[in-house]
C-alpha positions as a Markdown table, in Angstrom:
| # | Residue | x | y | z |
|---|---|---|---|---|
| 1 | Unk | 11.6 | 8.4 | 21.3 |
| 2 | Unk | 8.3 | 6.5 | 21.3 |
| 3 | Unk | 6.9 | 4.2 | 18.8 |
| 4 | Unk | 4.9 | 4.7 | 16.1 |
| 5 | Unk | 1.1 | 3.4 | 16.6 |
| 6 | Unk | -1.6 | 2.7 | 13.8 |
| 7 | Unk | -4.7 | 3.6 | 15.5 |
| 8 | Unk | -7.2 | 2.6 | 13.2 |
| 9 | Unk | -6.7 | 1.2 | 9.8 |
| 10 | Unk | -9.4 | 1.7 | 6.5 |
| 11 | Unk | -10.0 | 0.7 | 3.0 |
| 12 | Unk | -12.7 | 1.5 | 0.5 |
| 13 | Unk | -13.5 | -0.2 | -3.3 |
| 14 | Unk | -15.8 | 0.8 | -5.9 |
| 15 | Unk | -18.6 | -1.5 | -5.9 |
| 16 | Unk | -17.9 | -2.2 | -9.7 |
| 17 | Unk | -16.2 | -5.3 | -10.6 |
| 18 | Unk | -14.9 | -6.4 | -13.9 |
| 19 | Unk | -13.1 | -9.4 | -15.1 |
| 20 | Unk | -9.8 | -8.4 | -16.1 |
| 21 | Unk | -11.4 | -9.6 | -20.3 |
| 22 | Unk | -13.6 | -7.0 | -20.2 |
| 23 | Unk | -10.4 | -4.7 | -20.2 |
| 24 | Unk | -9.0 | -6.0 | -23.3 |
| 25 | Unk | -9.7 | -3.6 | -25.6 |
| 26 | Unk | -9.2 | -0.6 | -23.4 |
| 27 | Unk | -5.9 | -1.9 | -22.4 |
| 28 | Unk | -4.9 | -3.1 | -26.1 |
| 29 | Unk | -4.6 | -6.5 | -25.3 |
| 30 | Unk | -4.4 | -9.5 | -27.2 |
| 31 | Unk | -6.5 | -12.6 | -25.9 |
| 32 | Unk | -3.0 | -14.1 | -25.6 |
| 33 | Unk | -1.7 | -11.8 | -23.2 |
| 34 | Unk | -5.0 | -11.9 | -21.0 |
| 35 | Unk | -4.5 | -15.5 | -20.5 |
| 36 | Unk | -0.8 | -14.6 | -19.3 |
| 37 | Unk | -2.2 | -12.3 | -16.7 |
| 38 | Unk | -4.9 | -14.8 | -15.5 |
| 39 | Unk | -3.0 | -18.0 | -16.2 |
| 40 | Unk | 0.6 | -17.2 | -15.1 |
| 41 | Unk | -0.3 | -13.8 | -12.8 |
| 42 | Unk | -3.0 | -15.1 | -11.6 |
| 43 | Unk | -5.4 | -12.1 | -12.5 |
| 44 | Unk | -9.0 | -12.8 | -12.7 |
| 45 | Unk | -11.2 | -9.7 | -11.3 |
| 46 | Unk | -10.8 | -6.3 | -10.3 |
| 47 | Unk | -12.5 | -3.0 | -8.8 |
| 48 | Unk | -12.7 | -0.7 | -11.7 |
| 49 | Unk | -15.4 | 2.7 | -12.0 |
| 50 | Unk | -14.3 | 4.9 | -14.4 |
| 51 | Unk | -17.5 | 7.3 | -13.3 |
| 52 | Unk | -16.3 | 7.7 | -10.2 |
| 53 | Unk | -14.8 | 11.0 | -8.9 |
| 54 | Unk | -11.8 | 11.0 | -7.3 |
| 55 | Unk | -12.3 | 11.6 | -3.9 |
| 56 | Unk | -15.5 | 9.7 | -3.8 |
| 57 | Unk | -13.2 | 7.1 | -4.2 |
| 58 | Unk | -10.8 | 8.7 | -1.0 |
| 59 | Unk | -13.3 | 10.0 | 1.6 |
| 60 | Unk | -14.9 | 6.5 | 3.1 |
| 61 | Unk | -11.7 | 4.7 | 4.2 |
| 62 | Unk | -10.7 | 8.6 | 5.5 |
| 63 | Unk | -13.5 | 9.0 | 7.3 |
| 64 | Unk | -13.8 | 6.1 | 9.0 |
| 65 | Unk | -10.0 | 6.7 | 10.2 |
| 66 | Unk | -10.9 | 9.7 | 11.6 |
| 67 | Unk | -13.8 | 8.6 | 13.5 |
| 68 | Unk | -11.6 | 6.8 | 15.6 |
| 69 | Unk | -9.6 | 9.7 | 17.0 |
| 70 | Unk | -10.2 | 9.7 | 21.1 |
| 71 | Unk | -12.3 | 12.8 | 21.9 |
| 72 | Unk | -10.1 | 16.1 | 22.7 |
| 73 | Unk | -7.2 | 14.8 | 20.6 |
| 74 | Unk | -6.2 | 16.6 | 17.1 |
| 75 | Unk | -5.4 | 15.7 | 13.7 |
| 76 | Unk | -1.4 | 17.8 | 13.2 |
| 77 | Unk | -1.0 | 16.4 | 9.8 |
| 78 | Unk | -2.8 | 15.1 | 6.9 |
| 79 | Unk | -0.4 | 13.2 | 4.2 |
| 80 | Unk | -2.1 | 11.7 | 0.9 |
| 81 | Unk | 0.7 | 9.2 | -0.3 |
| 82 | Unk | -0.2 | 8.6 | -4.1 |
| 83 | Unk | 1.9 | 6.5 | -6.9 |
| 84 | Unk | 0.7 | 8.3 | -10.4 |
| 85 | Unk | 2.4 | 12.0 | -10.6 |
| 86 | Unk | -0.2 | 13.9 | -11.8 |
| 87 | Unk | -3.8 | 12.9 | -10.8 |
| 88 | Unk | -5.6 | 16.1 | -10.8 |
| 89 | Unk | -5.4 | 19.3 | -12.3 |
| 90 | Unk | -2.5 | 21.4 | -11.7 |
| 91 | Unk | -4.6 | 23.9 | -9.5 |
| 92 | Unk | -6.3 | 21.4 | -7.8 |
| 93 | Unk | -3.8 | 20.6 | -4.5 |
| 94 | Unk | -5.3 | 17.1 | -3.2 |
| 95 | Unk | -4.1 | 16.8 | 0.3 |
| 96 | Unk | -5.3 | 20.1 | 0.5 |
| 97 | Unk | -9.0 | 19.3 | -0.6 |
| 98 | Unk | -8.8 | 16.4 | 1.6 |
| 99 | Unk | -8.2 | 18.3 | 4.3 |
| 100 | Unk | -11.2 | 20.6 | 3.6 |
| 101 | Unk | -13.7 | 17.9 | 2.6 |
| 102 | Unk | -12.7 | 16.0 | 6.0 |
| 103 | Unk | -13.3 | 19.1 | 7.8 |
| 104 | Unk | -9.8 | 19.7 | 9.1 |
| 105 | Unk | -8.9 | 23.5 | 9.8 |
| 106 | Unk | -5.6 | 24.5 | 10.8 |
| 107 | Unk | -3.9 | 21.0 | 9.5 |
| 108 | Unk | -0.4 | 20.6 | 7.3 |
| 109 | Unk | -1.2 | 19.0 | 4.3 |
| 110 | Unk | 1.1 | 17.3 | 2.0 |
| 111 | Unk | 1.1 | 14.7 | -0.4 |
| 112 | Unk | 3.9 | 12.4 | -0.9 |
| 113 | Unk | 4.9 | 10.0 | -4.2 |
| 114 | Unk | 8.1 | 9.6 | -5.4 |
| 115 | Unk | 8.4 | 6.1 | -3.9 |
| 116 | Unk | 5.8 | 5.0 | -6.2 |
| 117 | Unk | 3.5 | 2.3 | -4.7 |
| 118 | Unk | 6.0 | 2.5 | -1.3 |
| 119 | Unk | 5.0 | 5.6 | -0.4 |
| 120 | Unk | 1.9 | 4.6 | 1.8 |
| 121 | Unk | 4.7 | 3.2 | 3.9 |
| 122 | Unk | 7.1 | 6.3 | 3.6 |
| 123 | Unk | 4.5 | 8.5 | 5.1 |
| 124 | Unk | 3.3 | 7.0 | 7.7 |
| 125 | Unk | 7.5 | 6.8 | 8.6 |
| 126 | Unk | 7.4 | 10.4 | 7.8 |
| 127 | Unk | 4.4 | 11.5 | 9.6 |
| 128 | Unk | 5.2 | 9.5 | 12.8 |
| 129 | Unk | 9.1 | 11.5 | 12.5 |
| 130 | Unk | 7.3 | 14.8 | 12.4 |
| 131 | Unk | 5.0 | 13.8 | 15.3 |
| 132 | Unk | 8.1 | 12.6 | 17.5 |
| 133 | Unk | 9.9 | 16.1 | 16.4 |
| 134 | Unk | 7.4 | 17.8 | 18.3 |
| 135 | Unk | 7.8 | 16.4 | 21.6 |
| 136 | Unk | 4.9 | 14.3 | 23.9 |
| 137 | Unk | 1.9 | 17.0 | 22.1 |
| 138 | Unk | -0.4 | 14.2 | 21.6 |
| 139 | Unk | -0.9 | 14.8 | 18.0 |
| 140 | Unk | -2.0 | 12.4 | 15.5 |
| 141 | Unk | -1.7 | 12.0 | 11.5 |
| 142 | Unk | -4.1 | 11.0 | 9.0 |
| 143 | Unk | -2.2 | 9.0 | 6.2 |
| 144 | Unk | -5.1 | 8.7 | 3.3 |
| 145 | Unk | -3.9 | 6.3 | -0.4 |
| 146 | Unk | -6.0 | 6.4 | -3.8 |
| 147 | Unk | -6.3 | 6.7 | -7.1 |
| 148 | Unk | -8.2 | 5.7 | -10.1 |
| 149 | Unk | -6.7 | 4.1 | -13.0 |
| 150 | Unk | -7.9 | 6.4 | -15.3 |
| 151 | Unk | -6.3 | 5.5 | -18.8 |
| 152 | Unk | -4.9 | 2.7 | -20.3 |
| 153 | Unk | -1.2 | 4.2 | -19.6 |
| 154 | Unk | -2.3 | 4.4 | -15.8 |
| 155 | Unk | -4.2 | 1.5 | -15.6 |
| 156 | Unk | -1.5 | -1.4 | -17.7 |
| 157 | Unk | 2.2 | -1.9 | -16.3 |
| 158 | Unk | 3.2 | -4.0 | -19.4 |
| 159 | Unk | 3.5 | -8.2 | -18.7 |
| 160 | Unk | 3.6 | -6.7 | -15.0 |
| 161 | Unk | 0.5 | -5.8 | -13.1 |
| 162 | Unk | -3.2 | -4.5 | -14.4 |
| 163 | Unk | -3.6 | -1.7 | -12.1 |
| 164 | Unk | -7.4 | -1.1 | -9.9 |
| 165 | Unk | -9.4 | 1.6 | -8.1 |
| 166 | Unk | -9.0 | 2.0 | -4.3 |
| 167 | Unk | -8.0 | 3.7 | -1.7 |
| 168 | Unk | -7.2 | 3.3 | 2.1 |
| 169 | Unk | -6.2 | 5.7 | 5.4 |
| 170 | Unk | -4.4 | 5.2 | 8.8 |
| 171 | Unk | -5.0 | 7.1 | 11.7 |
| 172 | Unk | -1.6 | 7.0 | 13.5 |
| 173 | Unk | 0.4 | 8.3 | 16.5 |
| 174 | Unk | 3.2 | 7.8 | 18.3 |
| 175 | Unk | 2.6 | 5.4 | 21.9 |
| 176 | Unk | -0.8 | 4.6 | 21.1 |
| 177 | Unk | -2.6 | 1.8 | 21.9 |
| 178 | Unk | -2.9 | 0.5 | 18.2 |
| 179 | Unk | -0.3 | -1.6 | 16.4 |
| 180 | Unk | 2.7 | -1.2 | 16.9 |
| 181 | Unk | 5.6 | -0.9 | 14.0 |
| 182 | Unk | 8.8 | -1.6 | 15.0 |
| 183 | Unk | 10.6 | -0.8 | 11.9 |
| 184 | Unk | 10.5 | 0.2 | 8.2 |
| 185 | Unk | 13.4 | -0.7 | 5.6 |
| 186 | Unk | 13.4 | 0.7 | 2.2 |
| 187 | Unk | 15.9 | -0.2 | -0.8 |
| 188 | Unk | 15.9 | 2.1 | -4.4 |
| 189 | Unk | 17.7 | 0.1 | -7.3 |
| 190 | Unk | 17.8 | 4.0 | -9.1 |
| 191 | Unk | 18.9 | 2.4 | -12.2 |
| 192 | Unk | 15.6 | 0.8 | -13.3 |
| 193 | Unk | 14.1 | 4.3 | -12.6 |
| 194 | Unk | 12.9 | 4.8 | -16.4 |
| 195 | Unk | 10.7 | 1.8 | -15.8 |
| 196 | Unk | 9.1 | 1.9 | -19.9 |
| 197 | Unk | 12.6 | 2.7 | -20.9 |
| 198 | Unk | 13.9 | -0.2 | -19.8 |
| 199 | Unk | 15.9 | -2.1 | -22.7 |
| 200 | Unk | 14.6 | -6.0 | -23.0 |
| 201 | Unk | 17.8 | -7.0 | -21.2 |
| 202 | Unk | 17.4 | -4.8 | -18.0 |
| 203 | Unk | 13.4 | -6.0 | -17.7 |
| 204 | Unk | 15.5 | -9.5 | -17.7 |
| 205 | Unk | 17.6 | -8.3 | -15.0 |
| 206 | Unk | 15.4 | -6.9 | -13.4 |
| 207 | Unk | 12.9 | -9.3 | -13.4 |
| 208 | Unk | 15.7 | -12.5 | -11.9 |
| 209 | Unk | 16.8 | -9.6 | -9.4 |
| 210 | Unk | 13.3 | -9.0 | -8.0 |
| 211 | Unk | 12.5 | -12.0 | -5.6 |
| 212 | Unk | 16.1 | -11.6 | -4.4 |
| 213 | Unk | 16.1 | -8.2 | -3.6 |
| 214 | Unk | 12.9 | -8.5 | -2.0 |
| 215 | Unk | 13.7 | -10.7 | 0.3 |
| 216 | Unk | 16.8 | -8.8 | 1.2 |
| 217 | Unk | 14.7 | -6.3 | 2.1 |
| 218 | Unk | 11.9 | -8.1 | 4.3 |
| 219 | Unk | 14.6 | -10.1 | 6.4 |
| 220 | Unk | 16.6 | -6.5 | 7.0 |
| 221 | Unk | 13.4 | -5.5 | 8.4 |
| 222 | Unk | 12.6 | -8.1 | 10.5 |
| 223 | Unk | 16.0 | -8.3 | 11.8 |
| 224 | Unk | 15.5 | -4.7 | 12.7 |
| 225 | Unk | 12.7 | -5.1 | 14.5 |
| 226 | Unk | 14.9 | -7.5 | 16.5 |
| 227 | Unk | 13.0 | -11.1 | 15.6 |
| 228 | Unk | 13.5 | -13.8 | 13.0 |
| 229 | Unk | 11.6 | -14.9 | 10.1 |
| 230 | Unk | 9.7 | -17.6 | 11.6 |
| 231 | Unk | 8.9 | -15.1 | 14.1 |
| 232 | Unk | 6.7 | -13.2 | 11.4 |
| 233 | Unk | 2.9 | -14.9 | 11.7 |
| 234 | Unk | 2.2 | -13.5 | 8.2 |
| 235 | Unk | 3.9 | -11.1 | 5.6 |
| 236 | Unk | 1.1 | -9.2 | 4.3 |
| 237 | Unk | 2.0 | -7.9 | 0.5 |
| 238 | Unk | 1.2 | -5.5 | -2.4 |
| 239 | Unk | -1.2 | -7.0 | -5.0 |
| 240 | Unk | 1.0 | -6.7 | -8.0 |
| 241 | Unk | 1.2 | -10.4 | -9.3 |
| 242 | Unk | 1.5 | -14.3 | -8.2 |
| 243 | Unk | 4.3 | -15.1 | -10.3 |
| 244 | Unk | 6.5 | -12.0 | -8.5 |
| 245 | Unk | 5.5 | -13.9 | -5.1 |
| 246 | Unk | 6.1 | -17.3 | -6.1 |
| 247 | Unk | 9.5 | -15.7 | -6.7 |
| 248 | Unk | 10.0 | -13.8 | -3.8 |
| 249 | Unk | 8.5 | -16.7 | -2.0 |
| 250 | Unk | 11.2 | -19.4 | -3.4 |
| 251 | Unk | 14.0 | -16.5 | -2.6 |
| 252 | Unk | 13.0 | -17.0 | 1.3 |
| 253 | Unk | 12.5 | -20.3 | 1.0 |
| 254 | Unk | 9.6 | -19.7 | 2.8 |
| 255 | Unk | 6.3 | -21.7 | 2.8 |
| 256 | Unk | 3.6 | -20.3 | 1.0 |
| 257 | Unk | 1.2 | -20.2 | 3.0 |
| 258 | Unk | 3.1 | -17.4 | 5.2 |
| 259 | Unk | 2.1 | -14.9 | 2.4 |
| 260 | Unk | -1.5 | -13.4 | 2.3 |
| 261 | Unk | -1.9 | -13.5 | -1.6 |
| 262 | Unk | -6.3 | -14.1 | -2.1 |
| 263 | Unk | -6.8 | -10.7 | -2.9 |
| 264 | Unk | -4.6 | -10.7 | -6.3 |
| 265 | Unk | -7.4 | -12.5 | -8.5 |
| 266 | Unk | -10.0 | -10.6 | -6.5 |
| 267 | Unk | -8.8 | -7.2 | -6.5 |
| 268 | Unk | -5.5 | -7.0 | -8.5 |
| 269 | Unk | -2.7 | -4.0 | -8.0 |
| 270 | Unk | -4.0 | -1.0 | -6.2 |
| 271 | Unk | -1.4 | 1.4 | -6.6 |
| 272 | Unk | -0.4 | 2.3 | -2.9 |
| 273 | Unk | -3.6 | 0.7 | -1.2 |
| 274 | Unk | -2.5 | -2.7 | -1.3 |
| 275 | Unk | -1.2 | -3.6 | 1.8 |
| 276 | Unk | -4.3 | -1.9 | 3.5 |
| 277 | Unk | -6.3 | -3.2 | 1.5 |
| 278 | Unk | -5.1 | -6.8 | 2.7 |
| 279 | Unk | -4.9 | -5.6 | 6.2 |
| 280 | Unk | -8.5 | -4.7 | 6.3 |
| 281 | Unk | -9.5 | -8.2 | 4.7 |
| 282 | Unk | -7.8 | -10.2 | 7.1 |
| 283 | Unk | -9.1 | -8.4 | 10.1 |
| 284 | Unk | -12.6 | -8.3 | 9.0 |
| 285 | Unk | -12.0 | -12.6 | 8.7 |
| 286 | Unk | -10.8 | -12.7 | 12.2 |
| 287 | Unk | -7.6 | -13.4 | 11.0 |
| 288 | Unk | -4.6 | -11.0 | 12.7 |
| 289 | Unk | -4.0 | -11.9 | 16.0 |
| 290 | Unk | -3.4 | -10.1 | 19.1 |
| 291 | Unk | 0.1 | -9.9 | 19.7 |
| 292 | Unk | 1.1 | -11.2 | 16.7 |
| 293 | Unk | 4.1 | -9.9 | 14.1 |
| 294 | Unk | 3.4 | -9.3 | 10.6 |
| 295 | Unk | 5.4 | -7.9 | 7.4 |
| 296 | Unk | 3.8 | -5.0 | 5.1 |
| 297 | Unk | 5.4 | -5.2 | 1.7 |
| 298 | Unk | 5.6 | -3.4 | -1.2 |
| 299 | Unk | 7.4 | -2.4 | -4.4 |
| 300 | Unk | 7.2 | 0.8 | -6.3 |
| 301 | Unk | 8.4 | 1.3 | -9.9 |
| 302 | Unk | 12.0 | 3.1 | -10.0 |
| 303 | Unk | 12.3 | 0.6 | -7.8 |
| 304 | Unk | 11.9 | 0.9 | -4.3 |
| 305 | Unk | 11.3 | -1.9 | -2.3 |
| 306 | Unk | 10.1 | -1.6 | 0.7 |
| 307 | Unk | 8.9 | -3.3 | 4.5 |
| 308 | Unk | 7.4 | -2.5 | 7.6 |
| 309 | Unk | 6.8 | -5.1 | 11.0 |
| 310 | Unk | 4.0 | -4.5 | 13.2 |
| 311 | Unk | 2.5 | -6.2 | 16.2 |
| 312 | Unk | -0.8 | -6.0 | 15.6 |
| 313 | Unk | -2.9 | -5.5 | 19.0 |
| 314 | Unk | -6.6 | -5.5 | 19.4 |
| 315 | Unk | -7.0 | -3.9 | 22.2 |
| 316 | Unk | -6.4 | -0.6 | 20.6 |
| 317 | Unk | -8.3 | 0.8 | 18.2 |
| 318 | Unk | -6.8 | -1.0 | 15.2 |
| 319 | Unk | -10.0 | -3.7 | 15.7 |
């Protein structure tokens, strides 16, 4: 059926950085609970521009995807894969806009969300199906993540995660010569799904269930992509907190250092961006590997977990 390719992977940040202090009276928070989030979390800075427009924030990372299509070929689909419902006015369609700013006539575009923070990963497994459906075409998608955290509601996941701007895009196809991703495993716990209507005892629950569950989900994906766990050169994760790692970490009983977590205190939770975000910091530091097996991870409130293994190649267009 051919596998799915990432051609050329983006990410963009608002120059702005604030420490996460300078948030505490826009977030309603006590010094107390700042020093949880930098103390215990592990929190210290983040990208944060309330002035800046939305797709200011989404066009860089996009248009640097795009510039790496091969000459002749065509963009089929554009998906924006978003976390927050509602991030623009009702009349305004996003992907749509996208697709105009970009310059991109004649392309389907669709936004996808309702895997929360997974469902960057989603739609690039969605927009690699619709590519195989129709046959060896040569097509390619444009997968483009971001949003602004643009009120305190948006921006605070309560003794969770302190939410940043960003965004990111993958140009992907299917037998490229970019990475390859040899499979993608997600996992919904639907009853955590009114995530600030949670009782005190299911965020308990919850919160002891986590690292397990996690885990589960990571080794079901590496097993699927037919390899072990010390096979994996690096699991490269969501942003949302060091004390949900150290837990997920101690559920693999794993070393640490098989986790790619210095961008928390840098650039905290970035909605769906994360993994991208990581991605794009370890490649510009000479640090993925040709040939080499790595885990993109992420959780979404509702709660999806969810993981995808690549082999990362440089010979394509992915360096």
């Amino acid at each position: 059926m051919g596998a799915t390719t990432l051609e050329r992977v983006e990410s963009f940040v608002p120059e702005r950085s604030v420490r996460i202090e300078e948030l505490g009276e826009h977030l309603g928070l006590r010094r107390a609970e700042l020093g949880v989030f930098r103390k215990f979390y592990g929190l210290d800075t983040l990208r944060f521009d309330p002035g800046m427009d939305l797709f200011d924030l989404l066009l860089p990372a996009a248009k640097r995807a795009l510039a790496a299509l091969p000459t002749g070929r065509r963009i089929d689909r554009l998906v924006f894969a978003h976390t927050t419902q509602a991030l623009a006015p009702a009349d305004v369609d996003i992907a749509q806009e996208l697709a105009r700013r970009l310059g991109l006539v004649d392309v389907e575009a669709f936004a996808l969300s309702h895997q929360a923070c997974v469902s960057s990963l989603g739609a690039i497994d969605v927009a690699a199906e619709l590519l195989r459906a129709e046959g060896d075409t040569g097509g390619y998608a444009l997968m483009v993540t971001g949003e602004r955290a643009f009120s305190p509601i948006v921006q605070l996941i309560p003794n969770t995660a302190i939410m940043a701007d960003a965004a990111s895009a993958c140009l992907l196809t299917v037998d490229g010569d970019g990475d390859v991703v040899h499979s993608f495993v997600t996992k919904t716990l639907g009853q955590y799904a009114e995530w600030l209507a949670l009782t005190p005892e299911q965020n308990t629950e919850f919160g002891e269930l986590y690292g397990p569950r996690l885990a589960e989900v990571i080794l079901e994906a590496v097993a699927e992509a037919g390899c072990g766990f010390d096979d994996i050169d690096l699991v490269i994760p969501h942003n949302v907190n060091a004390l949900a790692w150290r837990q997920t970490v101690k559920a693999l009983a794993a070393p640490s250092e098989k986790f790619f977590l210095e961008n928390i205190p840098k650039l905290s939770h970035c909605f769906s961006s994360d993994v991208f975000l990581n991605y794009t910091t370890l490649r510009e530091n000479g640090r993925l590997v040709d040939g080499a097996r790595y885990v993109l991870v992420t959780v979404g409130l509702g709660a999806t977990f969810g993981a995808m293994v690549i082999t990362h190649r440089t010979r394509g267009s992915g360096t």
